[in-house]
N, CA, C and O atoms as a MOPAC input file, in Angstrom:
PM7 MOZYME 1SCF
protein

 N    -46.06000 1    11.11300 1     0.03900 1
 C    -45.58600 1     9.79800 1    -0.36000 1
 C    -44.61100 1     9.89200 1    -1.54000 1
 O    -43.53300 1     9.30300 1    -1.62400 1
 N    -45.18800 1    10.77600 1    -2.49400 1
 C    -43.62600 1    10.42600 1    -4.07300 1
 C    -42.40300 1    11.50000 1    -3.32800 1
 O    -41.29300 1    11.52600 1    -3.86000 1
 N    -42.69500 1    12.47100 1    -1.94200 1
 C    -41.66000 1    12.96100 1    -1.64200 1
 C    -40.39500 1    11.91800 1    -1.10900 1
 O    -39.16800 1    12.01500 1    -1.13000 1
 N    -41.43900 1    10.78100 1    -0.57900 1
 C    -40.47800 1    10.07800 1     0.64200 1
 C    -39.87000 1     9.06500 1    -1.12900 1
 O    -38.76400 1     8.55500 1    -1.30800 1
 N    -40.69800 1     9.08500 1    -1.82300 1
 C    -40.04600 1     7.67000 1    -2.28700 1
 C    -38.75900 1     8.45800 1    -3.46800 1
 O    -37.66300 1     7.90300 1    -3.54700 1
 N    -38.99500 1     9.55300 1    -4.19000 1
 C    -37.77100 1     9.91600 1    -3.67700 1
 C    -36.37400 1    10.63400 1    -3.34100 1
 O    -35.41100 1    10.98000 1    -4.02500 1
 N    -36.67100 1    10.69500 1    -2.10100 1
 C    -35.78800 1    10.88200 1    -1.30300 1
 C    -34.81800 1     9.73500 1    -0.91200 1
 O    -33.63000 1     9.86700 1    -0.61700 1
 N    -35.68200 1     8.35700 1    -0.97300 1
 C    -34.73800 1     7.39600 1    -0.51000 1
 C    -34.39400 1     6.68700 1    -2.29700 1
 O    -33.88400 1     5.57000 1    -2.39000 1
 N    -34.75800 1     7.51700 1    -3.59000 1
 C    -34.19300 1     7.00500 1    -4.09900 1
 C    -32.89700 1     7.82700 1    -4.40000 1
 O    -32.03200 1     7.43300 1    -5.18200 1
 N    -32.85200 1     8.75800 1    -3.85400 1
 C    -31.34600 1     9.85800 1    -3.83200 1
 C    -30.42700 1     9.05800 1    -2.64400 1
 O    -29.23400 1     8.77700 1    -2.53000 1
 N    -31.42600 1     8.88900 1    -1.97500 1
 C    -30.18500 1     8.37100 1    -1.26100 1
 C    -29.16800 1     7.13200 1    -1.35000 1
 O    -28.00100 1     6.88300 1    -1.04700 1
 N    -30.44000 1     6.39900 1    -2.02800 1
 C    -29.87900 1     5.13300 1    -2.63900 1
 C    -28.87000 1     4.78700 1    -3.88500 1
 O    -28.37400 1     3.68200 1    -4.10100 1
 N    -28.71400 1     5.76200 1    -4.51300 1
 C    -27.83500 1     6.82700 1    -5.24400 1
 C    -26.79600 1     6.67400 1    -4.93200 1
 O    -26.03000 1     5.85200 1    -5.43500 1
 N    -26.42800 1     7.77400 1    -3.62800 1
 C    -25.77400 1     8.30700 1    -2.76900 1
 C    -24.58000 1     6.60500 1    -2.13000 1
 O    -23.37200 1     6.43700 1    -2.29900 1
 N    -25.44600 1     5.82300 1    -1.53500 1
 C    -24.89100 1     4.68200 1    -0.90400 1
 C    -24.62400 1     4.08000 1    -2.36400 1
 O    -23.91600 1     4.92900 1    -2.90500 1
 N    -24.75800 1     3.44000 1    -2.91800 1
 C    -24.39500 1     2.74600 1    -4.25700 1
 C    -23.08800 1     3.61600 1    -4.91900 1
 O    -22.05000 1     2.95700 1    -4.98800 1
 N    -23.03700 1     4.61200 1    -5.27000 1
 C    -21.34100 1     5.61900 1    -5.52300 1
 C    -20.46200 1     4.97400 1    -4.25500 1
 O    -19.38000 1     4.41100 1    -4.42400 1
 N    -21.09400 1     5.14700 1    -2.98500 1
 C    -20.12600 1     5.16300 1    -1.79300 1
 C    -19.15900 1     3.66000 1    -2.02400 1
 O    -17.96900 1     3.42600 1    -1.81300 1
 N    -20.16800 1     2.90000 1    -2.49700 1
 C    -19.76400 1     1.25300 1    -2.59200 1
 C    -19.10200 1     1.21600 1    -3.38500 1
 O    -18.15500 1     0.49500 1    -3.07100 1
 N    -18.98600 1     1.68700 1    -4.55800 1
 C    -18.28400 1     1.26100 1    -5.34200 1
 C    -16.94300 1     2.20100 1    -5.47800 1
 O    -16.14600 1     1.95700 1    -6.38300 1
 N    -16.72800 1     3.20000 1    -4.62800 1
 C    -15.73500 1     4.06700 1    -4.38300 1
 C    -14.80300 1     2.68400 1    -3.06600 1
 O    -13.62300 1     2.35300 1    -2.95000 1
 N    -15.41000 1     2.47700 1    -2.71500 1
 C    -15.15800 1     1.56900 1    -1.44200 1
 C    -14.14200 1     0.34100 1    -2.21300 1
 O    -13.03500 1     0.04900 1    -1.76000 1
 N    -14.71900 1    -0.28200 1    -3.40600 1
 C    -14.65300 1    -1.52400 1    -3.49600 1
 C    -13.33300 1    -1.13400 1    -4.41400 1
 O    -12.36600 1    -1.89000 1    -4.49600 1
 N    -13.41400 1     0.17400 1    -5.11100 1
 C    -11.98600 1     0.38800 1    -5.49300 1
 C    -10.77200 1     0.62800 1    -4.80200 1
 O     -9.58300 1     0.54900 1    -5.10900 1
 N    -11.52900 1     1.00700 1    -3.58200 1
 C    -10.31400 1     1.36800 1    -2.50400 1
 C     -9.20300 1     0.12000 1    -2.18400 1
 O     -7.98400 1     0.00000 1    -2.31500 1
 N    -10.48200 1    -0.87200 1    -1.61600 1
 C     -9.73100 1    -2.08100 1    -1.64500 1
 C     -9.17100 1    -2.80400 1    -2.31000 1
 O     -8.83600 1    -3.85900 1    -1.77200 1
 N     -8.80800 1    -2.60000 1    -3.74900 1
 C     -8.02900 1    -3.08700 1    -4.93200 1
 C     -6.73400 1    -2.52800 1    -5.15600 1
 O     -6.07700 1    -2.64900 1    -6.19000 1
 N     -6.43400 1    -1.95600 1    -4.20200 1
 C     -4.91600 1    -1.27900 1    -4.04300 1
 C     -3.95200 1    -2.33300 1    -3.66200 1
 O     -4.02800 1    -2.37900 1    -2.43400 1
 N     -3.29600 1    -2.99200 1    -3.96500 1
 C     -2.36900 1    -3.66200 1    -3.90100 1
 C     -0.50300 1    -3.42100 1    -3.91100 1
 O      0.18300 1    -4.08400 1    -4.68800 1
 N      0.02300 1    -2.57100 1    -3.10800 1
 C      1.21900 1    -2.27500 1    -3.19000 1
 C      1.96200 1    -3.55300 1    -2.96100 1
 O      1.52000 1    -4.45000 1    -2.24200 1
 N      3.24400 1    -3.61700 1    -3.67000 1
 C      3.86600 1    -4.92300 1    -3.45000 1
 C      5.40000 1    -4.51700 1    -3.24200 1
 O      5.74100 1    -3.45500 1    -3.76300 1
 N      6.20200 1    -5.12700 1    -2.65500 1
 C      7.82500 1    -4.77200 1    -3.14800 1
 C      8.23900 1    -5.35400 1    -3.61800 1
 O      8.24100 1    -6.54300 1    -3.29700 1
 N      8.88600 1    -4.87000 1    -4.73300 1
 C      9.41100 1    -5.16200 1    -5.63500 1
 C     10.72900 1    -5.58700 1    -5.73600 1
 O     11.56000 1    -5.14500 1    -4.94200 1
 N     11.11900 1    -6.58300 1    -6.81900 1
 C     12.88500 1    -7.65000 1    -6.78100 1
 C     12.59400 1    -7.07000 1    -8.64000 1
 O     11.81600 1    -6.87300 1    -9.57400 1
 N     13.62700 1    -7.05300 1    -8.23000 1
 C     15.30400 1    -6.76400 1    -9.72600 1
 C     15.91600 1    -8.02900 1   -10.18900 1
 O     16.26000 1    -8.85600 1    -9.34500 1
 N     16.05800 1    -8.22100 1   -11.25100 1
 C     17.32500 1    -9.44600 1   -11.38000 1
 C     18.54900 1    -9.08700 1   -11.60300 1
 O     18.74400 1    -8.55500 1   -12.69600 1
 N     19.85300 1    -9.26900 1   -10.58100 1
 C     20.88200 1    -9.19500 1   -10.70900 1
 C     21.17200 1   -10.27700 1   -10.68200 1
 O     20.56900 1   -11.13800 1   -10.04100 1
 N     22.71400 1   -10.55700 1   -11.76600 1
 C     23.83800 1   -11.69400 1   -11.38700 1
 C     22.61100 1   -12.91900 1   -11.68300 1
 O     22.97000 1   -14.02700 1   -11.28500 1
 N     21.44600 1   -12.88700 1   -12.21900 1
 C     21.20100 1   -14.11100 1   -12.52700 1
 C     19.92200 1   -14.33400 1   -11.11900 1
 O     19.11500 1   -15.26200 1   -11.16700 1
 N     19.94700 1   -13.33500 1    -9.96800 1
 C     19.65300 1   -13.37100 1    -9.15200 1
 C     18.53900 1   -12.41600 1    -8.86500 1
 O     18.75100 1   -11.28800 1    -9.31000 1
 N     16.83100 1   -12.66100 1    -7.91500 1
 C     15.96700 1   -12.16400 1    -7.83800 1
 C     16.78300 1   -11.33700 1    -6.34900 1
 O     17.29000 1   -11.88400 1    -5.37000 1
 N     16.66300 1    -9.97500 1    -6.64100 1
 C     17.05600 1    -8.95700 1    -5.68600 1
 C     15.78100 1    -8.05800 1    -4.74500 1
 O     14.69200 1    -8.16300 1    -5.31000 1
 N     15.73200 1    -7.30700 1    -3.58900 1
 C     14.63600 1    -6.88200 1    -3.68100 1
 C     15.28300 1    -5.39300 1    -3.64400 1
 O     16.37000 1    -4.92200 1    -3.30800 1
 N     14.29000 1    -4.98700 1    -4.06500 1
 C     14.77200 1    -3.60100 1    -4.36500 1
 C     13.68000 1    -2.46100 1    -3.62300 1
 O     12.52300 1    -2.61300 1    -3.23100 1
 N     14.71000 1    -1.10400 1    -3.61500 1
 C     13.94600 1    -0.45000 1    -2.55400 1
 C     12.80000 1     0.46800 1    -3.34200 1
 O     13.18200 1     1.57600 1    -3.72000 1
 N     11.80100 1     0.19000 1    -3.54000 1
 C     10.71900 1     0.53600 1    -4.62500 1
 C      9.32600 1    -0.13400 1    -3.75500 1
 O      9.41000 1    -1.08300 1    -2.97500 1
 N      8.33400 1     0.44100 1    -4.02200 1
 C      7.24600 1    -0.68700 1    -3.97300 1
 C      6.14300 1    -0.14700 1    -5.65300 1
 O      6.10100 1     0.92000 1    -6.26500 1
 N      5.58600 1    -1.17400 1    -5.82200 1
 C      5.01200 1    -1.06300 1    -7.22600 1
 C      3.37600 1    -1.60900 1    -6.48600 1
 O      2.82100 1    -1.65300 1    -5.38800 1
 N      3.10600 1    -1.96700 1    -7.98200 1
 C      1.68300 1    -1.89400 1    -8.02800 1
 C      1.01000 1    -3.88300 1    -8.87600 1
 O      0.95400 1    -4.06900 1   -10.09200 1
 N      0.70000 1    -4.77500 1    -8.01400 1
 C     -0.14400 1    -5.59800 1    -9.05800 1
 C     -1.38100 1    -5.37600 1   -10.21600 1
 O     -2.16000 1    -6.14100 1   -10.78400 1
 N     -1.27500 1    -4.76200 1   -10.23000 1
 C     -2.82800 1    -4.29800 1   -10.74400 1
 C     -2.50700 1    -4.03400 1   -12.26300 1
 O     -1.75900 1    -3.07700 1   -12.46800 1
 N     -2.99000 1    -4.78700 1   -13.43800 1
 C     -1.66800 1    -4.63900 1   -14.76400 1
 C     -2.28300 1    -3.06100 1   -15.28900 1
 O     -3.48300 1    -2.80300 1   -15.19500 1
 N     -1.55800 1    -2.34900 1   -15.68900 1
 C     -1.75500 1    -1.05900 1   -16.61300 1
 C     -0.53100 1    -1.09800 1   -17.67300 1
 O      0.13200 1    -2.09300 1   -17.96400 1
 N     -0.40700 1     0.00800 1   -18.10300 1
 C      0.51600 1     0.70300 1   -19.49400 1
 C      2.01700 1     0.18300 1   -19.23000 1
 O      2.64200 1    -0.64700 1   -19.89000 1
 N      2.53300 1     1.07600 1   -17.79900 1
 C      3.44500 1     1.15400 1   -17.57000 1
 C      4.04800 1     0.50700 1   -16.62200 1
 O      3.68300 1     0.71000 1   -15.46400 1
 N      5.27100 1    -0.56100 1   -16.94200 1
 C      5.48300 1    -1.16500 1   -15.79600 1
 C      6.94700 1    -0.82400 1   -14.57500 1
 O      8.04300 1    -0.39100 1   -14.93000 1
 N      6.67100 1    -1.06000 1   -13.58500 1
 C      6.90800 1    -0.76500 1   -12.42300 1
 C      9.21100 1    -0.99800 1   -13.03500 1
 O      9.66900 1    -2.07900 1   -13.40400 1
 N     10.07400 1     0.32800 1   -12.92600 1
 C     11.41800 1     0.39800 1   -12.77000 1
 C     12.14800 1     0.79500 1   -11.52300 1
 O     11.57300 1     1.54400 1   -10.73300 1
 N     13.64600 1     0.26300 1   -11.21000 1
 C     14.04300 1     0.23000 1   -10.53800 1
 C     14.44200 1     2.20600 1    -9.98200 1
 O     14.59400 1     2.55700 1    -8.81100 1
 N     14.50300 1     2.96300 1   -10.97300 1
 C     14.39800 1     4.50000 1   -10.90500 1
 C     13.59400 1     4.92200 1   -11.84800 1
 O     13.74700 1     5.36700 1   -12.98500 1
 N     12.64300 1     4.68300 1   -11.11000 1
 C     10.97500 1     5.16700 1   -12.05800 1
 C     10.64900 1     4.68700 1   -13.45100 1
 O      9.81100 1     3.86900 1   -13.82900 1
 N     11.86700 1     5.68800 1   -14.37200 1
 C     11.26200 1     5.79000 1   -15.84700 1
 C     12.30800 1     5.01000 1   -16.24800 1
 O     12.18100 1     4.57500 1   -17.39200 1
 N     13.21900 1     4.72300 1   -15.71700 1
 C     14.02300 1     3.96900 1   -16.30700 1
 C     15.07900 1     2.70400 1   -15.30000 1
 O     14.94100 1     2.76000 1   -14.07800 1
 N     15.88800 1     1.83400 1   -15.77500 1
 C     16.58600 1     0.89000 1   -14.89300 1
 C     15.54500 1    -0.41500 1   -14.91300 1
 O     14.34600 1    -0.32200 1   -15.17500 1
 N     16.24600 1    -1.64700 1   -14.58200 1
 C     15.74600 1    -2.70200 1   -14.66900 1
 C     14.25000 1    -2.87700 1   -14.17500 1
 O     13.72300 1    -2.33300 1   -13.20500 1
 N     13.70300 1    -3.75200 1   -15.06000 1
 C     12.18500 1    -3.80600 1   -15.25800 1
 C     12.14200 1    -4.69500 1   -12.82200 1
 O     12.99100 1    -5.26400 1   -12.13600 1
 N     10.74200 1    -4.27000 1   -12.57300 1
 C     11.00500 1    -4.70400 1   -11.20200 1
 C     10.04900 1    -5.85100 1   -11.45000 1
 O      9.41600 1    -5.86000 1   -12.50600 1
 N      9.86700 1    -6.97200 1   -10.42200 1
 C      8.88900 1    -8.01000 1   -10.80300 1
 C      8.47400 1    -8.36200 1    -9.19400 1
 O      9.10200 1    -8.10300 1    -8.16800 1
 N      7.08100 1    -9.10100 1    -9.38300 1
 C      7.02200 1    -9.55100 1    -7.90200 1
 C      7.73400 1   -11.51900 1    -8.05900 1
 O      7.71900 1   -12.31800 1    -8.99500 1
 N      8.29300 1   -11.60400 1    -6.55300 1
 C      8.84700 1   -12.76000 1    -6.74500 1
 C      7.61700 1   -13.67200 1    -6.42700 1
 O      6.46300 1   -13.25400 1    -6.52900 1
 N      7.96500 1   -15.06700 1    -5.99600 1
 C      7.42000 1   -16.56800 1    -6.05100 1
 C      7.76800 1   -17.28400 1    -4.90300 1
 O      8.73100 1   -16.83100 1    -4.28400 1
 N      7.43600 1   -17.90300 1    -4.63000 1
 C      7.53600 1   -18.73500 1    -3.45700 1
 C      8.65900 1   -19.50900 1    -3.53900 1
 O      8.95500 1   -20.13500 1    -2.52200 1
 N      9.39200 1   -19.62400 1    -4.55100 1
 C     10.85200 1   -20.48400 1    -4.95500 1
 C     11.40400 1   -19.50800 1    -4.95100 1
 O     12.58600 1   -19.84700 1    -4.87900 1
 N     11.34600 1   -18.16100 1    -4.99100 1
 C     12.44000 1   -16.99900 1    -4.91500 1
 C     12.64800 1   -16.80400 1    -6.50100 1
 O     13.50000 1   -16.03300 1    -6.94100 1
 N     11.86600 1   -17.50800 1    -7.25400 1
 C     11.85700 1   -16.71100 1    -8.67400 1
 C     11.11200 1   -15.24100 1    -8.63500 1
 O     10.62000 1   -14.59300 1    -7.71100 1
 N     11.24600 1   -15.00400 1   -10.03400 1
 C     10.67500 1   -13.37800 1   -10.49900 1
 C      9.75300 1   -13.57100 1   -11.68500 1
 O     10.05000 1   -13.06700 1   -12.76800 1
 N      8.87200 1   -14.13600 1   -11.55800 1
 C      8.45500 1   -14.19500 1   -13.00800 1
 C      7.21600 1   -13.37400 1   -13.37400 1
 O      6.74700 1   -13.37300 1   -14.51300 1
 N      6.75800 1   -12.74200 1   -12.44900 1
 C      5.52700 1   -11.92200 1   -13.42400 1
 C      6.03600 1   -10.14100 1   -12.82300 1
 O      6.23900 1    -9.65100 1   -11.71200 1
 N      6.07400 1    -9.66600 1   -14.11700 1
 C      6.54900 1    -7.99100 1   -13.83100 1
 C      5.31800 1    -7.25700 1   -13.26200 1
 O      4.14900 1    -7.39000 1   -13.62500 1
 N      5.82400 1    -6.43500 1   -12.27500 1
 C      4.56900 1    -5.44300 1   -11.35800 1
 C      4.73000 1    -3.63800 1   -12.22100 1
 O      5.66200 1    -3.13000 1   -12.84400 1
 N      3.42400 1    -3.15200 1   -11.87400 1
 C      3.54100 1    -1.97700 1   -12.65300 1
 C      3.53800 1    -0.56100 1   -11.76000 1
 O      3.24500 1    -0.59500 1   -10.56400 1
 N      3.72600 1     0.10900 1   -12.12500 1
 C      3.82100 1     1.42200 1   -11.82900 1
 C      2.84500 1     1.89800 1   -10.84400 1
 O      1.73300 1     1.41600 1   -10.62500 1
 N      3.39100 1     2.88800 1   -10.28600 1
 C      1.79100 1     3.07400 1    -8.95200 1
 C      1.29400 1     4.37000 1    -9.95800 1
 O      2.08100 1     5.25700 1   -10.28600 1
 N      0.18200 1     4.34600 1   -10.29600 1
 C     -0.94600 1     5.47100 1   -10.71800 1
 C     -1.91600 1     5.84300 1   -10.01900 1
 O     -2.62700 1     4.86600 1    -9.78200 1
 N     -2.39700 1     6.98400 1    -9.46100 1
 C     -3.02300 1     7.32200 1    -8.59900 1
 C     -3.73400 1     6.31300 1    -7.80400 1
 O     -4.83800 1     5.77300 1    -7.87100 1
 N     -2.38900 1     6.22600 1    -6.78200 1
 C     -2.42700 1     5.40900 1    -5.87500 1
 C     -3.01200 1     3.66800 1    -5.80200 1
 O     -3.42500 1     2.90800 1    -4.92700 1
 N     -2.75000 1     3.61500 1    -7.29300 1
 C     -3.10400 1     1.71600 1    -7.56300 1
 C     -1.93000 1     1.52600 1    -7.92900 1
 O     -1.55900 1     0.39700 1    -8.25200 1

């Protein structure tokens, strides 16, 4: 009996890591990303990341215009960030 109980508390362990490896998976959010030129929301050939961190998402990586996700009016107003292992 304390063998079985546990065993299913290793396993229960085991499934609880899996879940929450899971639930990060699904928080990946790639987006493509727009530039402002000329006054104008552009899209640019990049995809970035919603998810806010350090560094935010440029038109050639480390540098060039900041990228943003657009709006349903075709504005740009909130900047997207950088992809970091794979977020």
């Amino acid at each position: 009996m304390p063998a079985a109980v546990a065993v299913l508390a290793i396993a229960g362990a085991f499934a609880t890591t899996s879940m929450q490896r899971a639930e990060k998976a699904k928080t990946v959010a790639l987006t493509t990303g727009y530039y402002f030129s000329n006054g104008q929301c552009n899209q640019g050939p990049v995809e970035c990341s919603d998810i806010p961190k350090d560094e935010v998402c440029r038109l050639n990586i480390d540098s060039g215009p900041t990228i943003y996700d657009r709006d349903e009016d075709n504005n740009c107003p909130l900047p997207l960030y950088r992809i970091v292992d794979g977020q």
